[in-house]
C-alpha positions as CSV (number, residue, x, y, z in Angstrom):
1,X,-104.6,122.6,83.0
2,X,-104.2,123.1,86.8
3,X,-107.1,125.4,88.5
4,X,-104.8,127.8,89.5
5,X,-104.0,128.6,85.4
6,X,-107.6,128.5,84.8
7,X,-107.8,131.5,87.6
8,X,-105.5,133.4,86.0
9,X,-106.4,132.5,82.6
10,X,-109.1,136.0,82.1
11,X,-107.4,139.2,81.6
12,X,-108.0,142.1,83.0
13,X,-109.0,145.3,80.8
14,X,-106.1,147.2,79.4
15,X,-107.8,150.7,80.9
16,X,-108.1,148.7,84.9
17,X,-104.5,147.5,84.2
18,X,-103.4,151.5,83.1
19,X,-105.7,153.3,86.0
20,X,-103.8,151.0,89.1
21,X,-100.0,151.9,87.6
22,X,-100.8,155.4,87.5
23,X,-102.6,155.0,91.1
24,X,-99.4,153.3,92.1
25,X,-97.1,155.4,90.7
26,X,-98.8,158.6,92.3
27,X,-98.8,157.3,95.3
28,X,-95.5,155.1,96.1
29,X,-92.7,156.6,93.0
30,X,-89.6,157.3,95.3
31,X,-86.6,158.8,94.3
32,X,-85.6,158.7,90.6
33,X,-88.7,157.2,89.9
34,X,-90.8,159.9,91.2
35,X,-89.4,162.4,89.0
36,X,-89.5,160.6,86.1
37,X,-93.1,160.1,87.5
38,X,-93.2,164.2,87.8
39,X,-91.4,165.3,84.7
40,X,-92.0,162.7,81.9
41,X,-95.3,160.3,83.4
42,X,-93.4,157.6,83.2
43,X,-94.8,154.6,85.3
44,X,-93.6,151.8,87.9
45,X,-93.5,148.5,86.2
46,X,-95.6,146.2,87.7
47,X,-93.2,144.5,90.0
48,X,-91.4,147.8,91.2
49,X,-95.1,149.2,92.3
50,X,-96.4,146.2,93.8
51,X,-93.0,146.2,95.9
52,X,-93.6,149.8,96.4
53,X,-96.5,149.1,98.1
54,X,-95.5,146.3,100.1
55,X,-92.5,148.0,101.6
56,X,-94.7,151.0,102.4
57,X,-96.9,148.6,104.4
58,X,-93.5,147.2,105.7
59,X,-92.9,150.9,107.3
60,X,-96.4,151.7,108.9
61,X,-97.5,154.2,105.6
62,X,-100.8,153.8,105.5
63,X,-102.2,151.7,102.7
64,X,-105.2,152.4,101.7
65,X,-108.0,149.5,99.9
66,X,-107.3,150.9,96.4
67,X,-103.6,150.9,96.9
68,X,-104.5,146.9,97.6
69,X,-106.9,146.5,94.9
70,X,-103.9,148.6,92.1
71,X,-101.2,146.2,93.1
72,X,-103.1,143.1,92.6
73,X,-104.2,144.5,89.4
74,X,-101.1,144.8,88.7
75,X,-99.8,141.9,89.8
76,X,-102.1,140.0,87.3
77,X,-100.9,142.2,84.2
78,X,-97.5,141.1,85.4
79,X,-98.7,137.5,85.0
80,X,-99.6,138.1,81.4
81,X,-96.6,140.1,80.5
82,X,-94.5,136.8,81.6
83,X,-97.6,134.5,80.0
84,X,-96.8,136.4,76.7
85,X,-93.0,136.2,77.2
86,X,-93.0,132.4,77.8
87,X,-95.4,132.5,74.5
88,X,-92.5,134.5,72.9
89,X,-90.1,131.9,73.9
90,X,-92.4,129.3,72.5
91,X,-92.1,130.7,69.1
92,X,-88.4,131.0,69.3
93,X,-87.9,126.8,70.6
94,X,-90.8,126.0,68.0
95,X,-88.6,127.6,65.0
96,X,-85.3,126.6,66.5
97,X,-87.0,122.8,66.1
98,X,-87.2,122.1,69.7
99,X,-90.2,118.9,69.5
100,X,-92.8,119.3,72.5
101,X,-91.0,116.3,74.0
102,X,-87.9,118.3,74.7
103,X,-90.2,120.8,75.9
104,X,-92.0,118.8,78.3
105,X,-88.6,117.6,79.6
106,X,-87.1,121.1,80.2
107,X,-90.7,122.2,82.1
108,X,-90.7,119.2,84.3
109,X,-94.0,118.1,82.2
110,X,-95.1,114.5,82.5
111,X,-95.9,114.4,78.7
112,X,-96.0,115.9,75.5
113,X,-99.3,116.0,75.1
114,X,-98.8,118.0,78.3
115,X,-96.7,120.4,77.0
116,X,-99.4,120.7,73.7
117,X,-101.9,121.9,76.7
118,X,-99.9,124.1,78.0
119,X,-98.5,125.9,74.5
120,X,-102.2,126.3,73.6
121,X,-103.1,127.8,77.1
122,X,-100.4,130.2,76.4
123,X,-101.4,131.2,72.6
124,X,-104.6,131.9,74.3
125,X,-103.0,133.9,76.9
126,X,-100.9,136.1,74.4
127,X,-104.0,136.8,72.8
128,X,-105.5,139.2,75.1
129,X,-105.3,142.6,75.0
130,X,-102.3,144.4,77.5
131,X,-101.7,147.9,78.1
132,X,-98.6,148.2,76.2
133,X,-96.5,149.5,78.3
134,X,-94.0,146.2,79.0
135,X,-91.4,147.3,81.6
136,X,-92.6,151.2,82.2
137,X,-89.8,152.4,83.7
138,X,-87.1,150.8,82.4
139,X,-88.3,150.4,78.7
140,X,-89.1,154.7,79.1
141,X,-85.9,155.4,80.6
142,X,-83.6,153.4,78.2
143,X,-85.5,155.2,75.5
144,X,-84.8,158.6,76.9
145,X,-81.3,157.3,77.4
146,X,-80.6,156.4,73.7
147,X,-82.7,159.5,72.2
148,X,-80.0,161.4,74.6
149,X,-77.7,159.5,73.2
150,X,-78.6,160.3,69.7
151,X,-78.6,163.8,70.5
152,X,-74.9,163.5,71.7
153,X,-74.5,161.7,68.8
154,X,-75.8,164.8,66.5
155,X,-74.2,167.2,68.7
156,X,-70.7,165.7,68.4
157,X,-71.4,165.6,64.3
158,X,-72.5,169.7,64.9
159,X,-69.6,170.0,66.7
160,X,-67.3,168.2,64.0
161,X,-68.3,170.0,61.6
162,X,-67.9,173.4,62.9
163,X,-64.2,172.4,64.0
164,X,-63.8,171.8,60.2
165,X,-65.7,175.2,59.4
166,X,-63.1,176.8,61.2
167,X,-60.3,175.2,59.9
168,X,-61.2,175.7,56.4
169,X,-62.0,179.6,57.3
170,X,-58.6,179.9,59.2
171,X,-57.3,178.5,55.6
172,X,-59.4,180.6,53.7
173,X,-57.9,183.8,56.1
174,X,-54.3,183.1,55.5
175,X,-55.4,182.4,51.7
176,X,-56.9,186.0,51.6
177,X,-54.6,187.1,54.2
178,X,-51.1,186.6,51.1
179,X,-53.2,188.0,48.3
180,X,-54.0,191.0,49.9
181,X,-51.1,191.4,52.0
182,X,-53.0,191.9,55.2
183,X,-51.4,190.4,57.7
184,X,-47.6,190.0,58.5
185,X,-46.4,186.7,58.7
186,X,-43.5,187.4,61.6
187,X,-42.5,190.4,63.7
188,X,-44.8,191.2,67.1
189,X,-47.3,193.8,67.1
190,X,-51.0,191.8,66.6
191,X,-50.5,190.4,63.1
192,X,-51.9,192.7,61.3
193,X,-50.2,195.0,58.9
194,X,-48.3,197.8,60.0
195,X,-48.9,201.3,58.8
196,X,-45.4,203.0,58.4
């Protein structure tokens, strides 16, 4: 393969690639993402921080060498996430019967045997460990949306199920309501029996 694959080839240690999102995160979270920073740790993906960072720079906020070092930290742990997401993909073509010669064509390879390179650089990269984390922000906040939505979910059942309560009680009422003869079914007054 090319040199620049064999540069990015080595990944970086999960605990590097967790230290520079939190950096980032602390230091450049705006917004939405700040208090989901604040209230629930969730991170910047990779992409959102490094861009963080560069529009900070953009606006004259000082940036500091960490802040530099964080985001091209993180820039490489993006490189793997979309290394093992091509790998994914692999897998998918590779069961769907797509031969490495269709591959090659779709990637604008000269060859299979190409292609056959390239698959086995990307086993390789999908093998390293990655701080699990995939796309922070988003993966954490559609989570919290659907457990919210589950709660909804149980709340509306809750909710359901004490309309029914109720109705059954108000049955029960009127049942007890004729055998006893507590309550007067027309005339004003507040429906309950009068005392003559």
């Amino acid at each position: 393969m090319g040199s620049g694959e064999a540069t990015g080839a080595r990944a970086l240690p999960p605990s590097l690639v967790r230290a520079a999102r939190v950096h980032l995160t602390e230091r450049f979270a705006r917004g939405v993402a700040r208090l989901l920073w604040e209230e629930h740790k969730a991170l910047l993906s990779d992409t959102e921080a490094a861009g963080e960072l560069i529009a900070a720079a953009a606006e004259g906020q000082a940036v500091a060498g960490p802040d530099i070092a964080a985001a091209l930290v993180v820039a490489h742990a993006a490189r793997l996430d979309v290394d093992r997401l091509e790998d994914r993909l692999w897998q998918v073509a590779e069961q769907a019967g797509l031969g490495l010669e269709q591959i090659a064509a779709v990637l604008d390879l000269p060859s299979a045997r190409d292609a056959e390179r390239h698959r086995a650089w990307l086993r390789g990269r999908a093998a390293h460990p990655v701080d699990e984390v995939g796309a922070p922000l988003a993966g954490r906040a559609a989570q919290r949306a659907e457990q919210a939505a589950q709660r909804a979910r149980r709340a509306g059942q809750r909710a359901r199920q004490a309309g029914e309560n109720a109705r059954a009680a108000g049955g029960r009422r009127k049942e007890l309501a004729g055998e006893y003869g507590m309550f007067v079914s027309s005339g004003g007054g507040d429906g309950r029996e009068q005392d003559t």
